[in-house]
Every structure is written in C-alpha cells, then in structure tokens.
N, C-alpha and C positions, 0 to 999 in steps of 0.2 A: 392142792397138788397140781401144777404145770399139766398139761398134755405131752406126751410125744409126738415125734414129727409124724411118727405114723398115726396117731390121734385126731390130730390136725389135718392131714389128709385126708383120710376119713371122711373127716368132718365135712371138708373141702366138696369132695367127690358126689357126697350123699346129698348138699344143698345146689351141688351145679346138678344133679340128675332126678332130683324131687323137689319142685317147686313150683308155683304155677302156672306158668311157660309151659310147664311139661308136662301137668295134671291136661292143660288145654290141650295142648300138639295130642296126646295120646287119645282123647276122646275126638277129636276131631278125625286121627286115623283110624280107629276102629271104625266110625260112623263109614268114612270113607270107601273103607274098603269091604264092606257090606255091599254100602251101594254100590261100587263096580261089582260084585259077585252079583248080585241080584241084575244087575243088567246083563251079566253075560251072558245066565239066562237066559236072560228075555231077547235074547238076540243083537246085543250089542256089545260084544265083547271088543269090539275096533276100540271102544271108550276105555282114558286113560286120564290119570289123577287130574294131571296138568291138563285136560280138555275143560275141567271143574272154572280154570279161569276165565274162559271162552263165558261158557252159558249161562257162570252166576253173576255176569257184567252184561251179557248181551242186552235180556229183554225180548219183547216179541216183535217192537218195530226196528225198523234200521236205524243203525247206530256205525259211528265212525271208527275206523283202526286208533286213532287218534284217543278217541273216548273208550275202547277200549280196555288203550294200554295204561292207561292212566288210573281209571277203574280199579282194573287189577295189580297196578304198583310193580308193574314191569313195563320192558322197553319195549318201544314200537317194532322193533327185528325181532324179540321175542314173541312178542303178540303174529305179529306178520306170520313167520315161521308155523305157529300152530295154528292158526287161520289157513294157510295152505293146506296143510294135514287134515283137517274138518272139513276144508273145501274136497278134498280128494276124497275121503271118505263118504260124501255125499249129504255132508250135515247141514251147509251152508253153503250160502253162494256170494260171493262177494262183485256188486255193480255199482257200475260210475255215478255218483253222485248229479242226478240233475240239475242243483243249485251249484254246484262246485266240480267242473269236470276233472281237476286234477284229485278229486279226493276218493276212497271207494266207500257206500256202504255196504256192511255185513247183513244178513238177512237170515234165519233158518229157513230151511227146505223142508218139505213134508215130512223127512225121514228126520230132519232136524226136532221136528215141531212133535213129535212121534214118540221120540224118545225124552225131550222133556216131561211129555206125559206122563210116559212109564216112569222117569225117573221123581216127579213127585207122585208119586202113588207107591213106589218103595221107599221115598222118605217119610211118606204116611205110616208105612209099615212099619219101617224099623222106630221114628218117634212111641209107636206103641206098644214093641218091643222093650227097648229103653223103660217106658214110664210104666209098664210092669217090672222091670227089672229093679227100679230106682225109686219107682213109687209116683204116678201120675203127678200130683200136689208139689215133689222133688223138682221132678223133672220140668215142671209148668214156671216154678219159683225161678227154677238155674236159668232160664230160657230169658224169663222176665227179666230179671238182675243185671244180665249180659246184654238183653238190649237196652238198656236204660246206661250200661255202664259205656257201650258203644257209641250210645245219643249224648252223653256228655264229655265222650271224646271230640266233639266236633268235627267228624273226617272229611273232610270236604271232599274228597276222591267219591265220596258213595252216592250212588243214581239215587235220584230225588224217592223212588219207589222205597227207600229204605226208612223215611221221615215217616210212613204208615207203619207204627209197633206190633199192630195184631197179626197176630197167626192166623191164616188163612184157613 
C-alpha cells in the first residue's frame, strides 16, 4: 500500500532531524555546554561557544590570524572579530610578527593560559562523566573510530598536533 503525503513527510522530517549529523551536533552540544557551565564557575563566564574556535586552533606557541582562520574553516574578519573579543577580555594578546611586520601573531596571556587549564581538567571531568554514563570501553571505542575516521579524511586545515591519535 502507497504512503501518504503526510507518510512521506514524516518520513521526510524524521531522516532530516535524526541522522548522524545530528546524533554528532547533539553530543557535541551537550559536551559543549557543560564545559561553559563548568567554567562559569570557575570564573570564566566572559567564555562563549564561538571562543571554542579561537583555542582548539590556537596552540601554546604563536600562531597567525591567517593560520587561524583557516584552521577553524572561517574567514579572516571572522576570526579577527573574536580575536578582538579574547583580546579585550584579556585572554590573548595579539603582536607584530618579527619575521613579517605586516602580519600579527596571537599568543595566550596568563589568564589565557589559566583557563586552558581549567578548561582541560573539566574536560577530564566530564570525559568521566560520559564513560560512566555510556560505559568507559563505549566511550574509549566512539573516540578511537572518530579519530581514525577524521585521519582518513585527510583534512589538511588540521594543525600538525592532530597527526598524534592518543589521548593525552
């Protein structure tokens, strides 16, 4: 027997809002938004999703606006824009390149450098969270799969630091 249109819709609806694009987006947002509660905490509530592009491309040495925005697979205005924001906030500092004076590098500041820390020590947290909730073994398998399925995407946007698979 045919479907109706409203069958088909349905049907439509249910594979555009559950699928795994959207299993990902969803665990990725929950993760997310842990770790800003757990940093607001700890005293950085100024920190916002989009700062997320800033520090998981920065690095601890200087790095260029350039390599940045690239990095994170947004434009150099975009980048610039929340590089300003970090810089007011007192997260980084952005100075003229020695080798290149027309260029700037980005650098974290102590308060920068601060907050990284806390912020892997609640992703410690919550990873342990998670793998009692899902099952350490689960959780260790989905992690492995996903960097292995990322390493034969061949991204070439990703800082060399991503070529290291193990979990720190």
């Amino acid at each position: 027997m045919p479907k109706t249109t409203s069958e088909n819709n349905q049907d439509i609806a249910y594979s555009l809002s559950n699928n795994f694009p959207r299993l990902l987006r969803e665990f990725y947002r929950d993760f997310e938004r842990k770790i800003l509660e757990r940093l607001a905490e700890r005293g950085y509530g100024d920190i916002r999703a989009s700062h997320s592009q800033v520090f998981a491309n920065l690095g601890m040495g200087a790095v260029r606006v350039t390599e940045l925005a690239e990095r994170a697979q947004v434009t150099q205005q975009a980048m610039g824009k929340m590089l300003k924001e970090l810089e007011r906030l007192g997260y980084i500092t952005r100075d003229v390149d020695d080798s290149d004076r027309r260029a700037r590098e980005i650098r974290l500041t102590q308060r920068g450098i601060d907050m990284t820390e806390v912020s892997l020590q609640v992703i410690d947290e919550l990873y342990a969270e998670y793998a009692e909730k899902i099952g350490a073994k689960r959780l260790a398998n989905l992690e492995s799969q996903l960097r292995d399925a990322v390493g034969r995407l061949e991204l070439t946007y990703l800082p060399e630091s991503w070529q290291d698979t193990a979990r720190k």
